[in-house]
ROTIMAR-402257 format. One record per residue (C-alpha): residue in one letter; x, y, z. Coordinates in nm, 4 decimals. Layout:
N
R  r        c1        c2        c3
R  a         X         Y         Z
...
END
This chain:
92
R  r        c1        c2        c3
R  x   -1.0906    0.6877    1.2542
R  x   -0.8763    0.4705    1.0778
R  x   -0.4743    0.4829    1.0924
R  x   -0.2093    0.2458    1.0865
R  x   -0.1064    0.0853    1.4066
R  x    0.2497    0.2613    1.3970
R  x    0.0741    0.5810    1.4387
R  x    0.2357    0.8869    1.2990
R  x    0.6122    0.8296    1.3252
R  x    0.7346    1.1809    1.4507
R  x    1.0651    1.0616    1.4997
R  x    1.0830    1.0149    1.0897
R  x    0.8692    1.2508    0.9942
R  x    0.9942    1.4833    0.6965
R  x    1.2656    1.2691    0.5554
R  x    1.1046    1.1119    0.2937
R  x    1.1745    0.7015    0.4856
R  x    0.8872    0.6090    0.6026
R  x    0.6914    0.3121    0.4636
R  x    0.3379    0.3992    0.3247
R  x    0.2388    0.0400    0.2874
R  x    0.0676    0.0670    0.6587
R  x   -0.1299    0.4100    0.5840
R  x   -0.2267    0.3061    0.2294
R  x   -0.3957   -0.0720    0.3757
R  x   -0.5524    0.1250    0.6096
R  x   -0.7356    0.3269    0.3655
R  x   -0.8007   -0.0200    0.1951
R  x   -0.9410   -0.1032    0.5270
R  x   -1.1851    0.1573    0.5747
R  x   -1.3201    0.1488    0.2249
R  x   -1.3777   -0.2626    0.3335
R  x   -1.5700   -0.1266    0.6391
R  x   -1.7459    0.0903    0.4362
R  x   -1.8839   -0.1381    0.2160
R  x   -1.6486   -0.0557   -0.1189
R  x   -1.5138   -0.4192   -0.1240
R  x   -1.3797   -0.4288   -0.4682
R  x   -1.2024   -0.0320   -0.4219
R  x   -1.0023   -0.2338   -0.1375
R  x   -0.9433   -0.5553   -0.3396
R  x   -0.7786   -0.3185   -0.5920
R  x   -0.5827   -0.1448   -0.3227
R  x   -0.4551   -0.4826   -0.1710
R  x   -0.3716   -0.6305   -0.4678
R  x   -0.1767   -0.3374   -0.5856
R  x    0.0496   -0.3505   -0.2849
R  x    0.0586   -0.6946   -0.3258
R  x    0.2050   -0.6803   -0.6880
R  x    0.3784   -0.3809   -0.5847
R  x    0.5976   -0.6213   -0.3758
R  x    0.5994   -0.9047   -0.5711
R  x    0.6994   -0.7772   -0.9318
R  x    0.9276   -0.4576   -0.8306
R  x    1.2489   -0.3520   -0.6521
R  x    1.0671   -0.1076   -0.5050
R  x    1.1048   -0.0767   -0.0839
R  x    1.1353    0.1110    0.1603
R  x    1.5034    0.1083    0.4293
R  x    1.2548   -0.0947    0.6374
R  x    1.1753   -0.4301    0.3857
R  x    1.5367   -0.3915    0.2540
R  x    1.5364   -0.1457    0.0000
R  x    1.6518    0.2268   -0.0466
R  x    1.3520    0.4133   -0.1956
R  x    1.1356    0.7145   -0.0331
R  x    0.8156    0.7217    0.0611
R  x    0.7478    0.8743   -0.2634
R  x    0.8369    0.6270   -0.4768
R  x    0.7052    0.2955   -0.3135
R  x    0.3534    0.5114   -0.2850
R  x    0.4126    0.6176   -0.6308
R  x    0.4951    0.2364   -0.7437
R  x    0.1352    0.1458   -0.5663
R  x   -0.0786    0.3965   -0.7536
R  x    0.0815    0.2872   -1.0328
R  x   -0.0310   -0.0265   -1.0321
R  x   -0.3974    0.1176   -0.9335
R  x   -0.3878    0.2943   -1.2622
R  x   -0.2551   -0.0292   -1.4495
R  x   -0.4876   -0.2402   -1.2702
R  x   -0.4511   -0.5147   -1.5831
R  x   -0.0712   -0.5859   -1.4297
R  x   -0.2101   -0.6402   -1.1126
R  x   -0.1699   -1.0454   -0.9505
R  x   -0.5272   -1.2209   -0.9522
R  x   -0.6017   -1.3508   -0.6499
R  x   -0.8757   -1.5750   -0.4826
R  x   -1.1817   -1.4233   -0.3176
R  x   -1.0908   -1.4491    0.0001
R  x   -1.3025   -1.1558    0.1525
R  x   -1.6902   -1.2123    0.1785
END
């Protein structure tokens, strides 16, 4: 099983605040476990990017967007992945 160490968040569940960034490196995570190294790379450096070129955040890192939209923002960047940050190999 493979979650994010916040768990599910009950107390925010349903109103659209939460921050996906933890469930979405998870997934990045697992796909590492499994063996689908560069899958994960992509997913890291998208959230990377993600944060580093866009005013797109959560309540929680200082900004006012929903859950949608900074998950959005990510898969964006998965689908775009030539404006993605390169970045040294720093997994084996």
């Amino acid at each position: 099983m493979f979650e994010p160490v916040h768990g599910s968040a009950p107390d925010i569940a349903g109103k659209g605040i939460a921050n996906p960034i933890g469930q979405i490196w998870s997934g990045a995570l697992m796909l590492r476990h499994l063996g689908a190294s560069e899958a994960s790379d992509a997913i890291e450096d998208a959230i990377a990017t993600t944060l580093a070129e866009s005013s797109v955040r959560t309540s929680d890192i200082g900004g006012s967007s929903s859950t949608t939209e900074l998950g959005e923002a990510i898969a964006q960047r998965l689908r775009t992945p030539n404006k993605q940050l390169s970045r040294p190999n720093s997994h084996p």
